[in-house]
PDB file of N, CA, C and O in Angstrom:
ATOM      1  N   UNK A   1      12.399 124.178  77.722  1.00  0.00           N
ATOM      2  CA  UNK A   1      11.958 125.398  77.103  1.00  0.00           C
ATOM      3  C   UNK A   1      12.716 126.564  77.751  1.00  0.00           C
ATOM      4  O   UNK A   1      12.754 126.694  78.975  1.00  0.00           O
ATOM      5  N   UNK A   2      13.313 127.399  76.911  1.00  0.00           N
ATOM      6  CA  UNK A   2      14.305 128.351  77.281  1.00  0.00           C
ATOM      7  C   UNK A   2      13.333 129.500  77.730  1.00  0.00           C
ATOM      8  O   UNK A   2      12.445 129.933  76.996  1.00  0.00           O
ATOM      9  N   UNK A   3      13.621 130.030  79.208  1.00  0.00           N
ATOM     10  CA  UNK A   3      12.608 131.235  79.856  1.00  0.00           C
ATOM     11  C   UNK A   3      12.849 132.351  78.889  1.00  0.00           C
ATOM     12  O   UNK A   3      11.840 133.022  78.669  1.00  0.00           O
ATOM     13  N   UNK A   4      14.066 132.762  78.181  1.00  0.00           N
ATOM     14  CA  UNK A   4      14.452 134.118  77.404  1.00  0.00           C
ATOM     15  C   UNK A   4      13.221 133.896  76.344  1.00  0.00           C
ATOM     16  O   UNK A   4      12.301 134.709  76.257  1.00  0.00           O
ATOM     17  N   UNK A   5      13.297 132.776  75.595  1.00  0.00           N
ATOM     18  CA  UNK A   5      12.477 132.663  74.528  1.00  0.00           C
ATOM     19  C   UNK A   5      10.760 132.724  74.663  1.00  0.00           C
ATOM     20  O   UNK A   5      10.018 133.060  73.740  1.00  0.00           O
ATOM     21  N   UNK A   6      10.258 132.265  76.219  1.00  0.00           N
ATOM     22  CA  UNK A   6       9.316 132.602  76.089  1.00  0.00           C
ATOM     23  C   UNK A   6       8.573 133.761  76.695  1.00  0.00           C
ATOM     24  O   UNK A   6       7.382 134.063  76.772  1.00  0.00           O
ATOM     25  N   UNK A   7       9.756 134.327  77.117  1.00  0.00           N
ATOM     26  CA  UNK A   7       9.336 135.881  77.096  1.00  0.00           C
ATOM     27  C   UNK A   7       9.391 136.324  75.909  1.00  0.00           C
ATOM     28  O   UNK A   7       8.264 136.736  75.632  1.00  0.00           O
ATOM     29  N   UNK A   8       9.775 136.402  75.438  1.00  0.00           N
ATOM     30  CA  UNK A   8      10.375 136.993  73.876  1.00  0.00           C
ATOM     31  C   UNK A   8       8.918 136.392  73.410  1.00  0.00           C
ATOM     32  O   UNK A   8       8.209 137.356  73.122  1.00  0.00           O
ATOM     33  N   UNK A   9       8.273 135.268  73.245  1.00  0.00           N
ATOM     34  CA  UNK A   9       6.650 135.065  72.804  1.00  0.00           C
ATOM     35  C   UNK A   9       5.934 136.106  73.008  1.00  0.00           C
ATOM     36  O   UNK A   9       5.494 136.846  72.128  1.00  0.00           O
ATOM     37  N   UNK A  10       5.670 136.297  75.010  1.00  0.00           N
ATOM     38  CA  UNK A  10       4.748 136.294  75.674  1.00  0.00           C
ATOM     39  C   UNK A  10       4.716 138.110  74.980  1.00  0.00           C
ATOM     40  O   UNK A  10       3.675 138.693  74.674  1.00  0.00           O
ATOM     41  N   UNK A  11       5.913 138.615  74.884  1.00  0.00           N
ATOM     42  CA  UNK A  11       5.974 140.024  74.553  1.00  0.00           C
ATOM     43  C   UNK A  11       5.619 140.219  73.045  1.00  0.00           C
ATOM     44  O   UNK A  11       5.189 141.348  72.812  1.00  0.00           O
ATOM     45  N   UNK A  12       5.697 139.379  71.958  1.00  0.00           N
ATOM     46  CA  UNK A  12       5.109 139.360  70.953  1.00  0.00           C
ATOM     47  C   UNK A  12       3.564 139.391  70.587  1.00  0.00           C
ATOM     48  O   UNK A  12       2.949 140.180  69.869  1.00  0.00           O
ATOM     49  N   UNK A  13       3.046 138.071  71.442  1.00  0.00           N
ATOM     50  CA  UNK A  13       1.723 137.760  71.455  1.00  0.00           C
ATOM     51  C   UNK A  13       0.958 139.061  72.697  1.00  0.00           C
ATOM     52  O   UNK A  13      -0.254 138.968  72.888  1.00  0.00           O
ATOM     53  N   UNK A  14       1.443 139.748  73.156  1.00  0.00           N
ATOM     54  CA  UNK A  14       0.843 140.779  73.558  1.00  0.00           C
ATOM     55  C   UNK A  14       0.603 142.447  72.899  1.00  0.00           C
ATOM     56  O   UNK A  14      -0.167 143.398  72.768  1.00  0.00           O
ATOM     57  N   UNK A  15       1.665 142.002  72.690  1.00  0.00           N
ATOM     58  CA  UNK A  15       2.035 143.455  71.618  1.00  0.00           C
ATOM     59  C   UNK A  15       1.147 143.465  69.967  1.00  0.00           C
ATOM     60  O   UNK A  15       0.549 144.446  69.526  1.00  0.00           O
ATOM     61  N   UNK A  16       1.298 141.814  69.112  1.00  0.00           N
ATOM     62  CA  UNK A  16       0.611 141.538  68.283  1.00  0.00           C
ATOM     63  C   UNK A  16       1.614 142.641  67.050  1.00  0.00           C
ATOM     64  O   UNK A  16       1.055 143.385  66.244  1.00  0.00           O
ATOM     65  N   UNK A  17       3.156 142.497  67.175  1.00  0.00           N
ATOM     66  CA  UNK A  17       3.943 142.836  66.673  1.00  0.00           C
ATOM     67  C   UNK A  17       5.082 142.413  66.900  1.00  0.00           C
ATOM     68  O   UNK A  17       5.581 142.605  68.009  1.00  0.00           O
ATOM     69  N   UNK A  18       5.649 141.852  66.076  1.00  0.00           N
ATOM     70  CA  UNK A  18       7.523 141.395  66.072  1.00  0.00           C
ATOM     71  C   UNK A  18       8.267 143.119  66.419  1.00  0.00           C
ATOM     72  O   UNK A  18       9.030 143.342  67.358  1.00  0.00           O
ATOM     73  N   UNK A  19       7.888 143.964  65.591  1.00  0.00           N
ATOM     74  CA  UNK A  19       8.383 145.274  66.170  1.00  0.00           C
ATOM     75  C   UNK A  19       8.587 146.014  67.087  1.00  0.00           C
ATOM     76  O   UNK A  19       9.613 146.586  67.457  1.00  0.00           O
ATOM     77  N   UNK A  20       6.954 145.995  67.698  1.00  0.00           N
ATOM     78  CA  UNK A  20       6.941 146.185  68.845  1.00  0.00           C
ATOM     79  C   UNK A  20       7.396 145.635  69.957  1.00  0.00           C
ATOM     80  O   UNK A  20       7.934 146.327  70.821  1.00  0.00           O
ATOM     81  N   UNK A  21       7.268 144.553  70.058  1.00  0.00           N
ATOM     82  CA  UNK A  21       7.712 143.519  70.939  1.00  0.00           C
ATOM     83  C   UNK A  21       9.565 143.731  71.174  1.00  0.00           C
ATOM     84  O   UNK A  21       9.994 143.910  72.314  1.00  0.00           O
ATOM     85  N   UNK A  22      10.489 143.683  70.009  1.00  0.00           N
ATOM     86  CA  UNK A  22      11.032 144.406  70.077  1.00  0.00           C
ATOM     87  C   UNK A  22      11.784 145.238  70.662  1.00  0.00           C
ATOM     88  O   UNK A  22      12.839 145.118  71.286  1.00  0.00           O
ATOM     89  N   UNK A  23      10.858 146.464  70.286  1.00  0.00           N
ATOM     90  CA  UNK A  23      11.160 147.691  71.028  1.00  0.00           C
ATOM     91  C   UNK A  23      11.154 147.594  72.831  1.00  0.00           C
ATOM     92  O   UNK A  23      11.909 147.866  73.765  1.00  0.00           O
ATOM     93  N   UNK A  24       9.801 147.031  72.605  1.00  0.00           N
ATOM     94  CA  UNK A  24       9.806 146.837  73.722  1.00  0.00           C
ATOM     95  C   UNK A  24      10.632 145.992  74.805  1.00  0.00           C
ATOM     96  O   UNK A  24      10.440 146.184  76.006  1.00  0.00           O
ATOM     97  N   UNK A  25      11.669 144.936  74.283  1.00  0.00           N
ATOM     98  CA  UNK A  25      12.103 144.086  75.303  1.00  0.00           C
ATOM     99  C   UNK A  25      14.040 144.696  75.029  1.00  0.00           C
ATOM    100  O   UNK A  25      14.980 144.231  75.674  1.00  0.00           O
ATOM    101  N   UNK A  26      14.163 145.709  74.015  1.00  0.00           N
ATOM    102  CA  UNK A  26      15.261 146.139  73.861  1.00  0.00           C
ATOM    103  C   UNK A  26      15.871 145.379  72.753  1.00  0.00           C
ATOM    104  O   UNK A  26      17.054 145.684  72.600  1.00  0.00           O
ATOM    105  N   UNK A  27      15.512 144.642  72.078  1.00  0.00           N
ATOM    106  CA  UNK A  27      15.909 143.819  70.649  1.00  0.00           C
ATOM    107  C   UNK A  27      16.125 144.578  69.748  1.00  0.00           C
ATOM    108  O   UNK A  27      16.059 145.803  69.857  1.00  0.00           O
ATOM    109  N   UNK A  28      16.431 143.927  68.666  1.00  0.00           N
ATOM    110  CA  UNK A  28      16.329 144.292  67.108  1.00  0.00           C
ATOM    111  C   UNK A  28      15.154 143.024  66.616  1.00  0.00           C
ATOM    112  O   UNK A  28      15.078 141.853  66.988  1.00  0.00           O
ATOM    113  N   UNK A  29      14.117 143.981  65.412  1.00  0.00           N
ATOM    114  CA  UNK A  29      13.009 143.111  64.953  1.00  0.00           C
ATOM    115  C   UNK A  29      13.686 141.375  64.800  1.00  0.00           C
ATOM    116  O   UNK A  29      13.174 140.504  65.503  1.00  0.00           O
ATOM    117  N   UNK A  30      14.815 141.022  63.860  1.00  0.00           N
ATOM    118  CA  UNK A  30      15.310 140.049  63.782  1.00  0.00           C
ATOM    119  C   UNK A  30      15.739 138.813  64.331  1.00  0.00           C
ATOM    120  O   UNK A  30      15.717 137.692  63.821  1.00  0.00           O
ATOM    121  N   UNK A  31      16.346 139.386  66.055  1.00  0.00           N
ATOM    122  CA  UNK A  31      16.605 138.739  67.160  1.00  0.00           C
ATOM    123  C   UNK A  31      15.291 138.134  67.890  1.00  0.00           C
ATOM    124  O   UNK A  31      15.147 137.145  68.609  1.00  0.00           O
ATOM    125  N   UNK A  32      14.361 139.150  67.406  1.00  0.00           N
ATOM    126  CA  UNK A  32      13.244 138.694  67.753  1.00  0.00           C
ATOM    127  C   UNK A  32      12.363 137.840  66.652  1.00  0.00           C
ATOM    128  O   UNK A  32      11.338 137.362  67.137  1.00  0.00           O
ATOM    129  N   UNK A  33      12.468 137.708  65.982  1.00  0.00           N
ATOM    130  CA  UNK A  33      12.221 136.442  64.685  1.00  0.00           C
ATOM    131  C   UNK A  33      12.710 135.270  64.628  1.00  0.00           C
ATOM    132  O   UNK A  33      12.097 134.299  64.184  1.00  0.00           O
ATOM    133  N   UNK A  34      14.091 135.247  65.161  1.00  0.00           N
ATOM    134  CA  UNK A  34      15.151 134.183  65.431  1.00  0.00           C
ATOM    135  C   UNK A  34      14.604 133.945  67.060  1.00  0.00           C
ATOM    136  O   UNK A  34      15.235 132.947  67.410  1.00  0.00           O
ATOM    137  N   UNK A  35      14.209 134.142  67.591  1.00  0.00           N
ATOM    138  CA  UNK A  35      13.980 133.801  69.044  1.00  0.00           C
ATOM    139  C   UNK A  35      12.486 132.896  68.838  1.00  0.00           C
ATOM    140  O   UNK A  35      12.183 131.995  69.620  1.00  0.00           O
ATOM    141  N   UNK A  36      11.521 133.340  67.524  1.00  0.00           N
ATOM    142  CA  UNK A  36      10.132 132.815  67.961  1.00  0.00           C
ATOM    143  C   UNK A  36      10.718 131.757  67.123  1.00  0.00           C
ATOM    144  O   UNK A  36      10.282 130.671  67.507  1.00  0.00           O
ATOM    145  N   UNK A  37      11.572 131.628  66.085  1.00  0.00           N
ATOM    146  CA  UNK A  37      11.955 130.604  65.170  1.00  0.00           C
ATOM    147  C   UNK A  37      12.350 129.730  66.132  1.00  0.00           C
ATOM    148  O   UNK A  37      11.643 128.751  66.372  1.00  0.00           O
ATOM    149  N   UNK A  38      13.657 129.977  66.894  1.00  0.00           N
ATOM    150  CA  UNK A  38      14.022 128.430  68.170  1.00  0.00           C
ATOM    151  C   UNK A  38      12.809 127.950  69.009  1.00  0.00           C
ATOM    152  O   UNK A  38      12.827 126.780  69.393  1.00  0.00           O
ATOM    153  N   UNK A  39      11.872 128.653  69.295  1.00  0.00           N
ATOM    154  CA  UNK A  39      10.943 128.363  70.413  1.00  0.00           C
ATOM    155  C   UNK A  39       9.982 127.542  69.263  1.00  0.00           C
ATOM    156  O   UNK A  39       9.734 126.343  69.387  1.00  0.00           O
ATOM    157  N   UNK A  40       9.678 128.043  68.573  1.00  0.00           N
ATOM    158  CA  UNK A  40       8.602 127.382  67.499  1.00  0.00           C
ATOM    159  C   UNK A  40       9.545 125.549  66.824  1.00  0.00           C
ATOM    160  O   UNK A  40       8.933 124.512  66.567  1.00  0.00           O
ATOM    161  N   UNK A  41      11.352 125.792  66.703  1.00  0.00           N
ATOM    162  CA  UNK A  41      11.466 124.877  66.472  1.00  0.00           C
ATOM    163  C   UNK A  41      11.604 123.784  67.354  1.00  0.00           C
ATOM    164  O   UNK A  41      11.741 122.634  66.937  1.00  0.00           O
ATOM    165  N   UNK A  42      11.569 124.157  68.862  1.00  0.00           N
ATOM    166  CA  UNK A  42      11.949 123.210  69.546  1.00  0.00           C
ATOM    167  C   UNK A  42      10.625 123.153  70.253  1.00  0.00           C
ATOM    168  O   UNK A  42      10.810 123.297  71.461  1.00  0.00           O
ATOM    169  N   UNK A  43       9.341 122.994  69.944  1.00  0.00           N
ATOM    170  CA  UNK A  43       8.231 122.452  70.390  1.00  0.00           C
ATOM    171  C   UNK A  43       7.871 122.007  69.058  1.00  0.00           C
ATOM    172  O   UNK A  43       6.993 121.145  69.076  1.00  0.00           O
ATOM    173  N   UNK A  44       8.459 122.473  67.441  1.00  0.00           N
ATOM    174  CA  UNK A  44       7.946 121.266  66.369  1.00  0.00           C
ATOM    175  C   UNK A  44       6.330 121.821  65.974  1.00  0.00           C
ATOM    176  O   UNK A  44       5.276 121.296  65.614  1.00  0.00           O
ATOM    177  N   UNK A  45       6.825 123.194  66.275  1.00  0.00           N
ATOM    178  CA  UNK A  45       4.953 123.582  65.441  1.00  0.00           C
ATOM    179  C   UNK A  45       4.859 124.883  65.735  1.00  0.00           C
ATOM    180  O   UNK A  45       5.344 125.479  66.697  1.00  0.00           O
ATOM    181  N   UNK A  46       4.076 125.373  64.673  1.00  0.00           N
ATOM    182  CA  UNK A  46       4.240 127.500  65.085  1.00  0.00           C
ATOM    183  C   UNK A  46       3.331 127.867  66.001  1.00  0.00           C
ATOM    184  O   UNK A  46       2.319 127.220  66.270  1.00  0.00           O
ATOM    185  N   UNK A  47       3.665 128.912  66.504  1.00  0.00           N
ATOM    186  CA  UNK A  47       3.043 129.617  67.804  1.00  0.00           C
ATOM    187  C   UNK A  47       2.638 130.662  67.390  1.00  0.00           C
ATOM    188  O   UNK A  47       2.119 131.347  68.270  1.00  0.00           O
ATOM    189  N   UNK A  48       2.650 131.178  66.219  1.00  0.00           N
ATOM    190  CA  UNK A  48       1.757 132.188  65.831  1.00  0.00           C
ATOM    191  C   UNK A  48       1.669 132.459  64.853  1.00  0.00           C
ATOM    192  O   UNK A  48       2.583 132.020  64.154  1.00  0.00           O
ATOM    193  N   UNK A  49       0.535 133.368  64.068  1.00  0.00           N
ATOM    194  CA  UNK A  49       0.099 133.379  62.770  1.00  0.00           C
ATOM    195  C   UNK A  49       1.324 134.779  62.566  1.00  0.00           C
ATOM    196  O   UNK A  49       1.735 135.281  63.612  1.00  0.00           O
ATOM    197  N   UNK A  50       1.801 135.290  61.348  1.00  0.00           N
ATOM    198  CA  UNK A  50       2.231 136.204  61.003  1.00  0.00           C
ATOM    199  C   UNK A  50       1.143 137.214  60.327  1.00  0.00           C
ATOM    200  O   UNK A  50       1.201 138.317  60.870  1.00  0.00           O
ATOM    201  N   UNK A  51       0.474 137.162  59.616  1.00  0.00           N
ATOM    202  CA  UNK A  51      -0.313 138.157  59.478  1.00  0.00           C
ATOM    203  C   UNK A  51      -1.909 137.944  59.426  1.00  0.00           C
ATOM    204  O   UNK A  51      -2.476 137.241  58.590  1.00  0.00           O
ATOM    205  N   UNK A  52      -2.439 138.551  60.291  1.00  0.00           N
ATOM    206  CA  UNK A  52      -2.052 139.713  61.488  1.00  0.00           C
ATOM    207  C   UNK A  52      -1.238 138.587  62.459  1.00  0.00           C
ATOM    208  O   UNK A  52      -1.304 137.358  62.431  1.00  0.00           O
ATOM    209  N   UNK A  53      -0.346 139.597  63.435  1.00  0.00           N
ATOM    210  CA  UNK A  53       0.616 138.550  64.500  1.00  0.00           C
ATOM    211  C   UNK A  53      -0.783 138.254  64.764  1.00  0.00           C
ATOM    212  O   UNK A  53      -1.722 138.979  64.436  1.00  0.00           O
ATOM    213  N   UNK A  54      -0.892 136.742  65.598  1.00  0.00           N
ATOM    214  CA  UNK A  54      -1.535 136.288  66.549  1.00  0.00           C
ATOM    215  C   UNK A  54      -1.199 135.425  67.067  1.00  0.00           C
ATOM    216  O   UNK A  54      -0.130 135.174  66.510  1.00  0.00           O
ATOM    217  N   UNK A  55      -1.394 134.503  68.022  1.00  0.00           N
ATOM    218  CA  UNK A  55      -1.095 133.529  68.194  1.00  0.00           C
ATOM    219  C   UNK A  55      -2.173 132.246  67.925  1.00  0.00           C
ATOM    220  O   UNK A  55      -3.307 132.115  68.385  1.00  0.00           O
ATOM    221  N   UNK A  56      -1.375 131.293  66.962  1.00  0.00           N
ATOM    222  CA  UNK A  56      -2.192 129.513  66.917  1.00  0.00           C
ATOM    223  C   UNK A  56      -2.562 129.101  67.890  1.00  0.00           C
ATOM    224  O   UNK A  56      -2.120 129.361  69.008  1.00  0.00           O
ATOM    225  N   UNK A  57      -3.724 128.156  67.519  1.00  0.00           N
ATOM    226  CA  UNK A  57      -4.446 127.705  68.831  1.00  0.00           C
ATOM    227  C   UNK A  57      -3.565 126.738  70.189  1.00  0.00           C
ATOM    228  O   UNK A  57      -3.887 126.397  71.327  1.00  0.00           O
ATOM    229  N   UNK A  58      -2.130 126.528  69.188  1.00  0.00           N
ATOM    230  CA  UNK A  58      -0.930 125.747  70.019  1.00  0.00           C
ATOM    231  C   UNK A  58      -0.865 126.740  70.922  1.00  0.00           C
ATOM    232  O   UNK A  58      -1.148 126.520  72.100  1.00  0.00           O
ATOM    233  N   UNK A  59      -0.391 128.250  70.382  1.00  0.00           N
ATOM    234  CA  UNK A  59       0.000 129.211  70.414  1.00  0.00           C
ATOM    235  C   UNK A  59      -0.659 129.870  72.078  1.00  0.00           C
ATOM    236  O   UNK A  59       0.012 130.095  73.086  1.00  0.00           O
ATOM    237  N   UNK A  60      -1.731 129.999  71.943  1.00  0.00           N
ATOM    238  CA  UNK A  60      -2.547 130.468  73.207  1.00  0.00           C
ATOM    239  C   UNK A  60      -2.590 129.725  74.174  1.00  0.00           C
ATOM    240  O   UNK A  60      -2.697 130.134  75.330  1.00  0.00           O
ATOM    241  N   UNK A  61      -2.484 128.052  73.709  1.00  0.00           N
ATOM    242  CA  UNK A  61      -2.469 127.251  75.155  1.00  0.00           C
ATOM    243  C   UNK A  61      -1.054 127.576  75.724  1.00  0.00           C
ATOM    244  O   UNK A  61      -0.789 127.445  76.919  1.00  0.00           O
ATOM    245  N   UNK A  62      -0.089 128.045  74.713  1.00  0.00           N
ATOM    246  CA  UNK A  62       1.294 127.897  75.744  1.00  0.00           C
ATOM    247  C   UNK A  62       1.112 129.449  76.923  1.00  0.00           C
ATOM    248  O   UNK A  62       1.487 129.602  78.085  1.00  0.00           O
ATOM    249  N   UNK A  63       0.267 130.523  75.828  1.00  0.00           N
ATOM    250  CA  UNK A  63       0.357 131.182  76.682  1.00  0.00           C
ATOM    251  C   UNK A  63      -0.834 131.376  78.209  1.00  0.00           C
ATOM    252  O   UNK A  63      -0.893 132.214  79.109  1.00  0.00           O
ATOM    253  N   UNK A  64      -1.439 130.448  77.961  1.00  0.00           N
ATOM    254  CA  UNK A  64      -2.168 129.639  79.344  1.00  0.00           C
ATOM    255  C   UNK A  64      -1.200 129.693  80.429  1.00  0.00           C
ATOM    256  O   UNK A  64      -1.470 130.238  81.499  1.00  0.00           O
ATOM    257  N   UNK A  65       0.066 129.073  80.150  1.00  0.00           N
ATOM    258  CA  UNK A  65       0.939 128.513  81.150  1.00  0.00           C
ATOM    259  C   UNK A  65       2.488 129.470  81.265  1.00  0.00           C
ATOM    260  O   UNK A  65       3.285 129.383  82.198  1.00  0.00           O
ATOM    261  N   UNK A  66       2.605 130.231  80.234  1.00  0.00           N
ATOM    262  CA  UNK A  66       3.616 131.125  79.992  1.00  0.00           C
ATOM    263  C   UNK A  66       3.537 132.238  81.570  1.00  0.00           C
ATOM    264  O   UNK A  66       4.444 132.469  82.369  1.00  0.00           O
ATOM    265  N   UNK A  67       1.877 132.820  81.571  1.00  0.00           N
ATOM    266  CA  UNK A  67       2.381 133.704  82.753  1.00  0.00           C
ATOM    267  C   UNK A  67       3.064 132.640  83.887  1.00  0.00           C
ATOM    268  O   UNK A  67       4.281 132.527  84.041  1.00  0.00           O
ATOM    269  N   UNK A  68       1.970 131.830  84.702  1.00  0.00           N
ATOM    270  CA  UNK A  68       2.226 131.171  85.576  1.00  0.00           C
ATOM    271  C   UNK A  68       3.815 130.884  85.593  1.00  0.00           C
ATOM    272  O   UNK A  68       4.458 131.078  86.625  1.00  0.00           O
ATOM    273  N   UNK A  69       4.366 130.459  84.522  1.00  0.00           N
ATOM    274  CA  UNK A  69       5.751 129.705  84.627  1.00  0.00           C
ATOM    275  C   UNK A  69       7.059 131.016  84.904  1.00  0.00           C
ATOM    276  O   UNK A  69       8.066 130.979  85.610  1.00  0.00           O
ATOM    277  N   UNK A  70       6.595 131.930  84.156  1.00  0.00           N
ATOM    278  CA  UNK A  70       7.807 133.185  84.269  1.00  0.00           C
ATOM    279  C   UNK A  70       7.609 133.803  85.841  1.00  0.00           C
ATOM    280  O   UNK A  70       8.479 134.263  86.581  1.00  0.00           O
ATOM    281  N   UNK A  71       6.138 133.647  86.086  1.00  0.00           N
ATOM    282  CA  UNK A  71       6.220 134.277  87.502  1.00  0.00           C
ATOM    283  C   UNK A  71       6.502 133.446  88.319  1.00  0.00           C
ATOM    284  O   UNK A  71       6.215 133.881  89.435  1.00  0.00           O
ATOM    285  N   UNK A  72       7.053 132.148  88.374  1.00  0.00           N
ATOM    286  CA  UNK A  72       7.111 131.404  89.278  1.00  0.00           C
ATOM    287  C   UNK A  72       8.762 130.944  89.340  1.00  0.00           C
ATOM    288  O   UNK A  72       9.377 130.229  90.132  1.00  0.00           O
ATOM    289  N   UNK A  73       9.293 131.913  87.779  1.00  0.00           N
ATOM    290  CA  UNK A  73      10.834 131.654  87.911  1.00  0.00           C
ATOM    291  C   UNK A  73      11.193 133.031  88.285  1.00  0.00           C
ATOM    292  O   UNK A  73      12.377 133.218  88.563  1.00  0.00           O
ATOM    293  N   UNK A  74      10.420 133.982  88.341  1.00  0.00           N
ATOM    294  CA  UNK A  74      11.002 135.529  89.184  1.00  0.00           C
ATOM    295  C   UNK A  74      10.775 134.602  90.698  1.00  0.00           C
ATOM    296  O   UNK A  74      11.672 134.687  91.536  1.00  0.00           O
ATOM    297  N   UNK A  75      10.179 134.178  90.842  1.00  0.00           N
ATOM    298  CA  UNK A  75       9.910 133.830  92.119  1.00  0.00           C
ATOM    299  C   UNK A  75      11.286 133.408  92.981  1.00  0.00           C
ATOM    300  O   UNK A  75      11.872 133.999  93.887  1.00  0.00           O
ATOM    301  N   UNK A  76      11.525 132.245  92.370  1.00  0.00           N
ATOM    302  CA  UNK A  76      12.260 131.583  92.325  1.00  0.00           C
ATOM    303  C   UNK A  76      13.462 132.049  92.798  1.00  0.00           C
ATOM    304  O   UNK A  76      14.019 131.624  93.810  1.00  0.00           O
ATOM    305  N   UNK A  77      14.004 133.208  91.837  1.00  0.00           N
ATOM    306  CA  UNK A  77      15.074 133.912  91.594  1.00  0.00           C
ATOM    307  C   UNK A  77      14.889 134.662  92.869  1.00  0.00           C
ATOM    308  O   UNK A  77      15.491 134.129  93.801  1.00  0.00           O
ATOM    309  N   UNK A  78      14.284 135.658  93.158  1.00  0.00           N
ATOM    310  CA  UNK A  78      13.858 136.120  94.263  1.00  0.00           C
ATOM    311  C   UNK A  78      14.394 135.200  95.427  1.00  0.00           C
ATOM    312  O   UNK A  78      15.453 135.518  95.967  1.00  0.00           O
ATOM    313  N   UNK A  79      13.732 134.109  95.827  1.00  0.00           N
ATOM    314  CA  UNK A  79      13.692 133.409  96.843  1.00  0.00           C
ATOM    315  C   UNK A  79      15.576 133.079  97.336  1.00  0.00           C
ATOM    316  O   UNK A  79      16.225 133.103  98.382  1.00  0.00           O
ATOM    317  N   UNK A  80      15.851 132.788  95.871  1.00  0.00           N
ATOM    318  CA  UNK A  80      17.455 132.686  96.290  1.00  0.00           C
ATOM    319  C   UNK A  80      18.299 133.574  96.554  1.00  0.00           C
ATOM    320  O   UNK A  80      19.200 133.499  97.389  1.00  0.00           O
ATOM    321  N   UNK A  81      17.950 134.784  95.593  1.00  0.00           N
ATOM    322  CA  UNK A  81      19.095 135.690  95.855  1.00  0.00           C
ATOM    323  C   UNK A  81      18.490 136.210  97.477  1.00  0.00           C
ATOM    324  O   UNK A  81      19.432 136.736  98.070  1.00  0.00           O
ATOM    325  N   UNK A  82      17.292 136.210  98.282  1.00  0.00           N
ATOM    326  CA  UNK A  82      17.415 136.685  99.409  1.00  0.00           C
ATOM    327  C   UNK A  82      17.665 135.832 100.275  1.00  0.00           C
ATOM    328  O   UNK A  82      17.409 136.329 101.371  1.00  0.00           O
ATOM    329  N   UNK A  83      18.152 134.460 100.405  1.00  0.00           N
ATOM    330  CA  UNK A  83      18.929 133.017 100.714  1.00  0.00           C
ATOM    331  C   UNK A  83      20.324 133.926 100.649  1.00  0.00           C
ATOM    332  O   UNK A  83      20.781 134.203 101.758  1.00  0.00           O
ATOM    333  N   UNK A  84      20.981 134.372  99.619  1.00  0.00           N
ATOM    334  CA  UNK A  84      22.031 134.138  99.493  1.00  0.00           C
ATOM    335  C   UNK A  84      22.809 135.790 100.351  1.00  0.00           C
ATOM    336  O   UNK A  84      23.929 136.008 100.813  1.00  0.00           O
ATOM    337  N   UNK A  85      21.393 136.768 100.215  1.00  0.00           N
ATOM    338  CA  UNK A  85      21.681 138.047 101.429  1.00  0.00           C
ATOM    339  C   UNK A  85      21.826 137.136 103.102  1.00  0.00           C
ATOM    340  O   UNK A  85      22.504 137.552 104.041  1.00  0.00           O
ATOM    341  N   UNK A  86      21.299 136.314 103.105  1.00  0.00           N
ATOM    342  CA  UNK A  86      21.234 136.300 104.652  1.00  0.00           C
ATOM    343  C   UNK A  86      22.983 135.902 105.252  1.00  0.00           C
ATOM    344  O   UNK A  86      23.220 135.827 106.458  1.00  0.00           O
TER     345      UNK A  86
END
């Protein structure tokens, strides 16, 4: 599961707008349609309702695990690049 893409969710399903979401992550609405389209095709089932946005009941369990996993790849990232200061 690609981390870009499920930010690109996690900022949708919070916002409860492809637009917003968007705006918000510096996209165009589209890039962001095409991003929930790969993530939705490569788990083989939709992650959220389109109107109103929400997210499917698939949809909410991923984002169960979505924070945990992004904060644990800032982490991550973190941990190395101050490995790679020393």
């Amino acid at each position: 599961m690609d981390p870009h893409l499920l930010r690109t969710f996690v900022a949708v399903a919070e916002a409860g707008s492809f637009s917003a979401a968007a705006e918000r992550l510096g996209y165009t609405q589209s890039a962001v349609s095409q991003q929930i389209a790969a993530l939705e095709a490569d788990l083989g089932l939709p992650l959220l309702r389109r109107r109103p946005v929400e997210p499917t009941e698939a949809g909410a369990r991923l984002l169960e695990h979505a924070g945990p996993l992004l904060l644990r790849l800032r982490a991550a990232r973190a941990d190395v690049l101050r490995t790679a200061a020393l």
